[in-house]
C-alpha positions in Angstrom: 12.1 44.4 -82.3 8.6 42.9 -82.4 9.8 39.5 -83.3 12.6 39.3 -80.7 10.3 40.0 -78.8 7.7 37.7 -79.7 10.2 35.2 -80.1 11.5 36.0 -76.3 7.8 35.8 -75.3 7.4 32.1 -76.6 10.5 31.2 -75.0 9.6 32.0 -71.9 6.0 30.4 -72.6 7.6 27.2 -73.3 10.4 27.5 -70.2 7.9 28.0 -67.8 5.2 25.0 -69.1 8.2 23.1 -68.7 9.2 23.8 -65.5 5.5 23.7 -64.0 5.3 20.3 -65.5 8.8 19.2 -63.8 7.3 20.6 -60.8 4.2 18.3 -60.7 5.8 15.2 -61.9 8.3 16.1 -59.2 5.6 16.4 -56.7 3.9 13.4 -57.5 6.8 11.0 -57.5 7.9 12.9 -53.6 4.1 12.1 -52.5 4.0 8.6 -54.0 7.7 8.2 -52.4 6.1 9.0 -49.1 2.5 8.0 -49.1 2.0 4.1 -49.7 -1.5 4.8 -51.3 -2.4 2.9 -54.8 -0.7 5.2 -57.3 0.7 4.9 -60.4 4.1 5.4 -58.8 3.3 2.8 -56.2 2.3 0.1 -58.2 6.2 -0.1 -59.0 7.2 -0.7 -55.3 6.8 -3.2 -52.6 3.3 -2.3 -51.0 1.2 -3.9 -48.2 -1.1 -6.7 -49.2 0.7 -7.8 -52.3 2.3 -10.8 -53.0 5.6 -11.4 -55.0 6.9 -14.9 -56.6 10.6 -15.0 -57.7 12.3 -17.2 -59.7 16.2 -16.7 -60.0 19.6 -18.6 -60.5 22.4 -18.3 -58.0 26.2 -18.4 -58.9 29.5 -18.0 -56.9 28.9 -20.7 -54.0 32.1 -20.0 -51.5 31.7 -23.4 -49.8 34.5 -25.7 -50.2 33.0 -29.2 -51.0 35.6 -32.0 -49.8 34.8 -35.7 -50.4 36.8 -37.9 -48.6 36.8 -41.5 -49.9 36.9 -44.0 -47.7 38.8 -42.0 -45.5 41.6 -42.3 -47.6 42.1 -39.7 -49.8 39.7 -36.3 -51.0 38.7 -34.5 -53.8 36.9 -31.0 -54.0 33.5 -30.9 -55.8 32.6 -28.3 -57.6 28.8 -26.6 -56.9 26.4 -25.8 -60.1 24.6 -22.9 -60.3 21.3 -23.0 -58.2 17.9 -22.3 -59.0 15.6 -20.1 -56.4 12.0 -20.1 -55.8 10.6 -17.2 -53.2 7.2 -16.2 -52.3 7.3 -12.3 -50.9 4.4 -11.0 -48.8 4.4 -7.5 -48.3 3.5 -6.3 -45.0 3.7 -2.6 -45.5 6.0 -0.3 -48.4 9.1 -1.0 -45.9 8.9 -4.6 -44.7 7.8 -8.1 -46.7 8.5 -11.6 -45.2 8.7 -14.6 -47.1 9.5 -18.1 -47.7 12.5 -19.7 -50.1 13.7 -22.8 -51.5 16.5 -23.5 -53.6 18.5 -26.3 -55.4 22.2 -27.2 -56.7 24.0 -30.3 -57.4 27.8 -30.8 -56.0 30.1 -33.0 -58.7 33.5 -34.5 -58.3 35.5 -37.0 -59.8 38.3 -38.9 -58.5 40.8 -41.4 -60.5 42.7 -43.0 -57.9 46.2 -44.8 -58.3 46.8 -48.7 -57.4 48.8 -47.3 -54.8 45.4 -45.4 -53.1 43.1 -48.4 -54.4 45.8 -50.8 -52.1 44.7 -48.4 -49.3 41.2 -48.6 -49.8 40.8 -52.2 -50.4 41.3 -54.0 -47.2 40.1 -57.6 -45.7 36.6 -56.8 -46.0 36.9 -56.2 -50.3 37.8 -58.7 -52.7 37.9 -58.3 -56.3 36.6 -62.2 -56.3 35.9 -64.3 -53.4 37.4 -64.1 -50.3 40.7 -62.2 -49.3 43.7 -63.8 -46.8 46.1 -62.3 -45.7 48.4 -59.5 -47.8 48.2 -62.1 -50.6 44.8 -61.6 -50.8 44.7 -57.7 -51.2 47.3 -58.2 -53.9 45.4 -60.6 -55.7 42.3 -58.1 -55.6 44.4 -55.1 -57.0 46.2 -57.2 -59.4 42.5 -58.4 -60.3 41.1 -55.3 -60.6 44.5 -54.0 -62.9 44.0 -56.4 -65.1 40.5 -55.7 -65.6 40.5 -51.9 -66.2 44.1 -50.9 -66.1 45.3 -47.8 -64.0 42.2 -46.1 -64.2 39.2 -46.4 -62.3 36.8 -43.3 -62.2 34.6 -42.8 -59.2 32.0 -39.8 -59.5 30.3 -38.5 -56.7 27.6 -36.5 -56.9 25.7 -34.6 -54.0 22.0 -32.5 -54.8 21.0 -30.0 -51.9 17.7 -29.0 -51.3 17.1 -26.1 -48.9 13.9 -24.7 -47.5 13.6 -21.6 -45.0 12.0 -17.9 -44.8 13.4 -14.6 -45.4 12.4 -10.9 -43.8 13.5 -7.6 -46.6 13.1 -4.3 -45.2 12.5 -1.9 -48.7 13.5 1.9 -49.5 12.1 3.7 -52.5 14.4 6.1 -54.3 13.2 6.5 -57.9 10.5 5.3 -59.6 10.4 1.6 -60.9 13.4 0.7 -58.8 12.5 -1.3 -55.7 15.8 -1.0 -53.5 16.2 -3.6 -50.5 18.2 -5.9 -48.2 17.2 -9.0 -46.8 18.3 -11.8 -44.6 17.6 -15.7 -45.5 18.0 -18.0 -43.0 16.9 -21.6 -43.9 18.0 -25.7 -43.8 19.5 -27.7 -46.1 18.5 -31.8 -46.8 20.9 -33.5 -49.3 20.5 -36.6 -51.3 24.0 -38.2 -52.2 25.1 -40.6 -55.5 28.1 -42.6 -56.3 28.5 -43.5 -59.3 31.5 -46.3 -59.8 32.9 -48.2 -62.6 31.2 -51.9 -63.3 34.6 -53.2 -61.6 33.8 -51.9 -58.0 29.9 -51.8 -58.1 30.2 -54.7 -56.1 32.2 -53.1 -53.2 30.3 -49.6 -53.7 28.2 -50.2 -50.5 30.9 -51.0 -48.5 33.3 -48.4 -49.5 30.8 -45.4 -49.8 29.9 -46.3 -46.1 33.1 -44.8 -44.8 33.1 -42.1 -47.2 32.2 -38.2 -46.1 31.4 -35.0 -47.3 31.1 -31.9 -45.5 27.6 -30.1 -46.5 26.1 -27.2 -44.5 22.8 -28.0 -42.9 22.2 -24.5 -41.8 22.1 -22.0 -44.4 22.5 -18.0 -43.8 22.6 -14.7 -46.8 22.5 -11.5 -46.0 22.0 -9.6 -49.6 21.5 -6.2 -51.2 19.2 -6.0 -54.2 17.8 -4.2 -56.6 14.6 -5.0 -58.3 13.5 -2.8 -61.5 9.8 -3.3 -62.4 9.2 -3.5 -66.6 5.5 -2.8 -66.0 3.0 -2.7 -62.1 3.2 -6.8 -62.7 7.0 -7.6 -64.2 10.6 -7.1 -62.9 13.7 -8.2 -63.1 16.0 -8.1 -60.2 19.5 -9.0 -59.0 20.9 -9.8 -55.5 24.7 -9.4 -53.7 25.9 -11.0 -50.4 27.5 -12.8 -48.0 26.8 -16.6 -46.5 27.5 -19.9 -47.1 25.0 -20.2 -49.9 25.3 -18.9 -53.7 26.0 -15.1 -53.4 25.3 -13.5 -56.4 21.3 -13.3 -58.2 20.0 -12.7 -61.1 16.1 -13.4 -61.7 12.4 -12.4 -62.2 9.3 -11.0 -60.2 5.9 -11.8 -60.3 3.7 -9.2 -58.7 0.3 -9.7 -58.3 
């Protein structure tokens, strides 16, 4: 009896140091939750007066890149993944505005037929000289066939640049994990490249001039994310959405 006893006694020691303990780590994390003051807890979290770099890569762009050439014929390009660069300020533990920019390049190739080249050539092009008449334009295809065949690759390439600023409102559920959505709203410059075979560099100008793409200029994302901190100065973090922009995240934080 005396050591069931003294065994039940420790038992219920141990239980009960336990369950006190629970009780104040409990009680801590609910007033850090609460109170934005400079805990330990807090130091995970988005706080007033701190500022937050990110550096991330997007993926999934839903925009469907059409180059027309020459207004002849089109091609879809397809968007690389981009890379992200935003500076967070936060203004209290629920709110932090900010400022973005971000990059991706748009490829696409296009091989077109004698058939399409007969429509883009016209009087103004000339594989030599000058072009008369129907003759002409036959002379300039059949120049150009007998200089590089059937196929003639044209690359187009198309890098965005967008700049803009960004408002997160922030909720804290457990501790390291910074939960949030946010809104992005920003405008996008783009620099664009053709890059033709040696047999049409000398009509590139001319024919690139009456070629299009369709590129937003006004960028929107409205994202979810979640941001796990590895220590008060380090997190990793990843974003979902919808816009007309990459909608998927992955990346790093910087708080200091």
């Amino acid at each position: 009896m005396k050591l069931k006893g003294i065994i039940f006694l420790l038992f219920n020691i141990v239980f009960f140091s336990v369950q006190a303990q629970v009780n104040i780590n409990g009680a801590k994390l609910l007033n850090a939750l609460s109170n934005p003051s400079d805990t330990v807890y807090n130091q995970q979290y988005n706080n007033s007066n701190t500022h937050y770099l990110n550096l991330s890569v997007g993926f999934f762009n839903p925009v469907d890149f059409a180059f027309s050439l020459a207004n002849v014929n089109s091609v879809s390009g397809s968007p690389s993944p981009s890379i992200n660069l935003d500076y967070n300020y936060g203004i209290n533990s629920n709110f932090s505005i900010g400022v973005f920019t971000n990059y991706y390049r748009v490829n696409a190739q296009y091989t077109p037929s004698l058939s399409e080249l007969e429509g883009i050539l016209d009087k103004s092009l000339a594989c030599t000289g000058e072009i008369d008449g129907l003759g002409g334009i036959l002379d300039a295809i059949n120049c150009i066939s007998d200089q590089v065949g059937e196929q003639i690759t044209i690359e187009e390439r198309l890098n965005v640049f967008t700049l803009g600023g960004k408002v997160s409102v922030h909720k804290r559920f457990i501790p390291k994990l910074d939960a949030y959505a946010a809104t992005y709203l920003g405008f996008s410059f783009n620099n664009r490249e053709s890059i033709v075979e040696g047999v049409l560099e000398e009509y590139a100008v001319e024919l690139f001039e009456r070629s299009s793409v369709e590129v937003p200029k006004f960028l929107y994302y409205i994202n979810g994310g979640i941001r796990y901190y590895l220590n008060s100065n380090i997190g990793i973090y990843g974003e979902l959405g919808y816009g007309n922009v990459h909608l998927a995240k992955l990346g790093f934080t910087y708080r200091f």
